[in-house]
N, C-alpha and C positions, 0 to 999 in steps of 0.2 A: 642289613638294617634298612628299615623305608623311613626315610626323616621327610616330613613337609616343613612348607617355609610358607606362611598366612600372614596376615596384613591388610589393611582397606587401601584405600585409592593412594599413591606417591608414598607407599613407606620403602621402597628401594629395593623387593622382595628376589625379581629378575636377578638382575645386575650381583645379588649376591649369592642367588643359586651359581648362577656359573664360575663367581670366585671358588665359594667351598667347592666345587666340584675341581677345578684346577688343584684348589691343594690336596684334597683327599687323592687325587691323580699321582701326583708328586710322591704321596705317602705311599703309595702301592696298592689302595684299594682300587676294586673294580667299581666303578664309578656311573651310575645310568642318570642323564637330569632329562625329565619329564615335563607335562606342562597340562593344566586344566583349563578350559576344557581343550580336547585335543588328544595327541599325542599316539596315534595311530588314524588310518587313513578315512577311516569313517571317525572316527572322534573330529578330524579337523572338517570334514562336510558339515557335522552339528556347528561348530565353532564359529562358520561363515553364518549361520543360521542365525546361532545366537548375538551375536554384536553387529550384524548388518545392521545400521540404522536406520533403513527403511522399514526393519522391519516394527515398526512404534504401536502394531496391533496387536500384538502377543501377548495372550494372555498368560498371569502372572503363572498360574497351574502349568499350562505348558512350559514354560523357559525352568520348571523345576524337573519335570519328565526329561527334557532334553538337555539339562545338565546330567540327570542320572543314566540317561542310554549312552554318554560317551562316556561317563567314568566306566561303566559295566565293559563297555569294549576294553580300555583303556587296563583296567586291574586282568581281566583275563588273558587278553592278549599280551601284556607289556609287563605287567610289575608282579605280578605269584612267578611266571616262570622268571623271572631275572632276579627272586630274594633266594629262589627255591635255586640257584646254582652258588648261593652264596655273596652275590654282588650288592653292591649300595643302592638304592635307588632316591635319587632327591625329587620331589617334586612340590613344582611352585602351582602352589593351591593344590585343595584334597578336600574332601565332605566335607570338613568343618564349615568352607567357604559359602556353600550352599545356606549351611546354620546359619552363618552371619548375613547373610545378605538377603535371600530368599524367606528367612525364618524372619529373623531379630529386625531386618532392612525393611522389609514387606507389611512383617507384625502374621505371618502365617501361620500355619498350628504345627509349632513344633514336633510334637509326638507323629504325628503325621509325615511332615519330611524325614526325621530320624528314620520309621520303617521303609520308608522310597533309599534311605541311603543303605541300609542294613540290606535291603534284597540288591540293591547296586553292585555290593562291595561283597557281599557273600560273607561280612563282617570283617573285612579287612581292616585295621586301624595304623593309621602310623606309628611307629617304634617312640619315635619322638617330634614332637610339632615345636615349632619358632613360630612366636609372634613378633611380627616385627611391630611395635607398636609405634604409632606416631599423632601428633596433635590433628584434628582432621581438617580442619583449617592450613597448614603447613604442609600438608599431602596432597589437598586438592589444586594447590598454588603451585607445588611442583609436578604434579601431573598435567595443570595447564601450559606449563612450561613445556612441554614435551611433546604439543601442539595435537597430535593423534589421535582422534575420540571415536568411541563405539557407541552402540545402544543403551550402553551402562552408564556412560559417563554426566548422562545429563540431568541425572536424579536430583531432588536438593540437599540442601547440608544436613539438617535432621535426616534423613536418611543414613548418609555416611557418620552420624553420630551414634547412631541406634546400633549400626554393624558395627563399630569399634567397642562398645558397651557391651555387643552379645559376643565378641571375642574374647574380650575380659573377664568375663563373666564363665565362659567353658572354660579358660583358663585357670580362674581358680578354682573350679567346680572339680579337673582333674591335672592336677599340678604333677603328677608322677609322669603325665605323658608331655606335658607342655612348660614350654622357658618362654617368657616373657624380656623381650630385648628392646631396650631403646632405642628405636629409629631414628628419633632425631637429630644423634651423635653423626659426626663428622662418618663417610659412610667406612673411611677405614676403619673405625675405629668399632662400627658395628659388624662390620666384616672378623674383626682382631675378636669379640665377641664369641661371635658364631662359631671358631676354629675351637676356640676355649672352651664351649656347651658340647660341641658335637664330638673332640677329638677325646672330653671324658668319657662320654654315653660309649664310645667306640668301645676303648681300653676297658670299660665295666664289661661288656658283652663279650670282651675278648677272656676274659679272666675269671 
């Protein structure tokens, strides 16, 4: 099964890929957590690319190319052969991110990204997506908190509103792929969540 974990800026998304991965551990699945962009060795060359904050000349076109040539590394290399031996694969961020941020965040022509993610992904889709949703005011407060900023982080708040909206918006558009989670809860409690959404989807695939 490939489940992604989405989210705008401080909804906790990290931190809970690696819980669920601990307990699907526990449970006995084979367990892969991944990471966007990134997650093989040319995917992380783009990754230094894309969030060095000198780089402030990039234009909007490129930073959407250069998200899609590390997911293409990333799904060929890393995630067909690790579902095709039967394993889990979780990964924090997957296309949708691109939608939210690049599309919905930018105001860019969605049909247009969509086909840059479909030749990316060879039309891979996640099994099942999390949103962790969170107020974007209360996410950007705890991601200041966390003091560590990329080329991403210095957008302004209408920006990170527009991505929480076009999150919401693909979520109801297809509710069969995607659970809609309250971030703002106490984060055990959205962790306690996630065991609950994910250990269903399992047992339904299992049966």
């Amino acid at each position: 099964m490939f489940i992604s974990l989405e989210g705008s800026e401080g909804c906790g998304k990290t931190s809970q890929v690696g819980r669920l991965a601990e307990y699907l551990r526990r449970r006995g699945y084979d367990v892969l957590t991944i990471r966007e962009p990134g997650g093989t060795a040319i995917g992380e060359q783009i990754r230094n690319i894309l969030l060095n904050p000198e780089n402030v000349d990039m234009d909007q076109r490129t930073e959407i190319l250069l998200f899609q040539a590390s997911r293409a590394q990333l799904v060929e290399q890393v995630i067909r052969p690790y579902l095709a031996n039967g394993g889990v694969v979780i990964c924090d961020r997957y296309a949708d991110s691109t939608l939210a941020y690049q599309g919905f965040g930018y105001q860019r022509e969605l049909e247009a990204i969509k086909a840059l993610i479909q030749f990316a992904t060879g039309g891979l889709k996640p099994d099942l997506t999390l949103l962790l949703d969170v107020d974007v005011e209360v996410g950007l407060a705890r991601r200041a908190r966390g003091g560590q900023k990329n080329r991403l982080d210095v957008l302004d708040v209408s920006f990170y509103q527009r991505v929480r909206q076009g999150y919401l918006q693909m979520a109801q558009a297809e509710p069969e792929r995607w659970v809609v989670i309250d971030a703002g809860k106490p984060a055990n409690d959205v962790q306690q969540e996630i065991r609950r959404v994910v250990s269903a989807r399992l047992s339904a695939a299992a049966g």
